[in-house]
C-alpha positions in Angstrom: 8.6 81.7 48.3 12.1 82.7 47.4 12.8 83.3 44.1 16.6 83.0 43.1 16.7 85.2 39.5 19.3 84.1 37.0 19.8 88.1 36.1 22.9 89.8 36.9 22.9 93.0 39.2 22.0 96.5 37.2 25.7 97.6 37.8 26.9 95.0 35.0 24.3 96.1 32.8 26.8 99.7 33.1 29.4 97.6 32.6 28.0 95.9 29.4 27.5 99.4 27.6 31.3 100.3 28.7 32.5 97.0 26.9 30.0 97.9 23.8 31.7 101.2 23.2 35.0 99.9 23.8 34.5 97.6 21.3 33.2 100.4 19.4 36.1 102.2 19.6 39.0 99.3 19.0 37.3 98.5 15.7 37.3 101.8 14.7 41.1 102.3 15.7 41.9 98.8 13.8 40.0 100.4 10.8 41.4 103.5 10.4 45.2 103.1 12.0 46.4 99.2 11.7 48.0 98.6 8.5 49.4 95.0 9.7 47.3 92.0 8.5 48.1 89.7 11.6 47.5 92.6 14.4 44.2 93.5 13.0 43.3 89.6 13.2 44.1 89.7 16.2 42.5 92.8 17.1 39.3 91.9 15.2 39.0 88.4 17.5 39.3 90.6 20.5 36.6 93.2 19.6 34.4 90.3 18.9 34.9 88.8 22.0 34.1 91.7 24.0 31.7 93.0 21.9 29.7 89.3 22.6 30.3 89.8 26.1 29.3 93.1 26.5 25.8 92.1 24.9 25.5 89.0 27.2 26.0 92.0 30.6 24.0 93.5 28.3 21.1 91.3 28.3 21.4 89.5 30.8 21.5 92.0 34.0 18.2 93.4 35.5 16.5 96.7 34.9 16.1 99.4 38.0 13.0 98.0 38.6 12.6 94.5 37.7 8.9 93.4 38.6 6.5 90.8 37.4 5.6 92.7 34.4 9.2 93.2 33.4 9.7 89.3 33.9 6.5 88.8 31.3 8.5 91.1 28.8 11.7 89.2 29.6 9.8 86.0 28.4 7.8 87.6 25.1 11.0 88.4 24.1 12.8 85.6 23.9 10.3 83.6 22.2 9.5 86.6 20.1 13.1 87.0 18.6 13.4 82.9 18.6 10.4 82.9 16.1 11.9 85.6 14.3 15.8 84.6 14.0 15.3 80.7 13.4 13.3 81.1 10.5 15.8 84.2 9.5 18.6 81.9 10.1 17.1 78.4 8.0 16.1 81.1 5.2 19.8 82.4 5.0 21.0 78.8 5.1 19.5 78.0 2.1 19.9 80.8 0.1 23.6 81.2 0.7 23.7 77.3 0.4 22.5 77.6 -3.5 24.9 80.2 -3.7 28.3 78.8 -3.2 29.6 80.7 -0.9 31.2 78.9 1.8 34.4 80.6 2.6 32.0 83.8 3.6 29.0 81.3 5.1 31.1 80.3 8.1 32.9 83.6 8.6 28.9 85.1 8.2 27.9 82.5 10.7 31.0 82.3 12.9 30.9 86.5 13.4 27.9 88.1 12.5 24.8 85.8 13.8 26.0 85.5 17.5 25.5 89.3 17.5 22.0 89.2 16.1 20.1 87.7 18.7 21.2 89.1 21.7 20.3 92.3 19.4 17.1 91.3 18.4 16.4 90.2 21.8 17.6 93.3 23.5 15.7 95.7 21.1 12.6 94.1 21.3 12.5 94.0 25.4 13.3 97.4 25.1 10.4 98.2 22.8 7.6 96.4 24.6 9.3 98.5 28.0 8.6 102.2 26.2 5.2 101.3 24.8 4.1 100.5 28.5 5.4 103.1 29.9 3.6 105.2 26.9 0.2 103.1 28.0 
């Protein structure tokens, strides 16, 4: 039977760590050397951009050796890091909710929890990979 994966080639995987530090590196830049409120907007949209894109390449592309077992890992994580973030996410809902802090809710939301599962998916796969290979 032919099995079409959804998974990007390795190669973009490379390519997803190269936008990471990038990323890395423009924030850094804006930190330390931009002084003008409207370029460092700017700049701070487009390092989140790539920095979401670089974790989808990230995530999304196949390992060297992408087998059945690797698949099984695949899917443990996902639903692994959906039972985690979900209830992370309805938890931080309410408790920011009481606290009256909307202005910094949706920049929290809008900026910061995009990042978090891809992270939390990405670090766990990893982790159930090295303690096989320990095994």
């Amino acid at each position: 039977m032919n099995k079409k994966s959804m998974l990007m080639p390795h190669a973009c995987q490379k390519i997803g760590w190269g936008l990471l530090i990038l990323a890395v590196f423009a924030e850094l830049a804006k930190v330390l050397f931009v002084h003008d409120i409207e370029l460092a907007r700017y700049l701070a949209k487009a390092t989140h951009i790539t920095l979401v894109i670089s974790l989808f390449f990230i995530c999304m592309s196949r390992e060297k050796v992408e087998d059945e077992m690797i698949s099984g890992f695949r899917l443990k994580s996902i639903g692994i890091s959906a039972y985690v973030f979900f209830p992370f996410l309805l938890v931080l809902s309410l408790i920011l909710g009481e606290l009256e802090l909307s202005p910094y809710l949706s920049e929290f939301f809008i900026i910061i929890l995009p990042i978090i599962l891809p992270v939390l998916y990405y670090g766990i796969f990893k982790c159930m990979i090295w303690k096989s290979k320990k095994q």
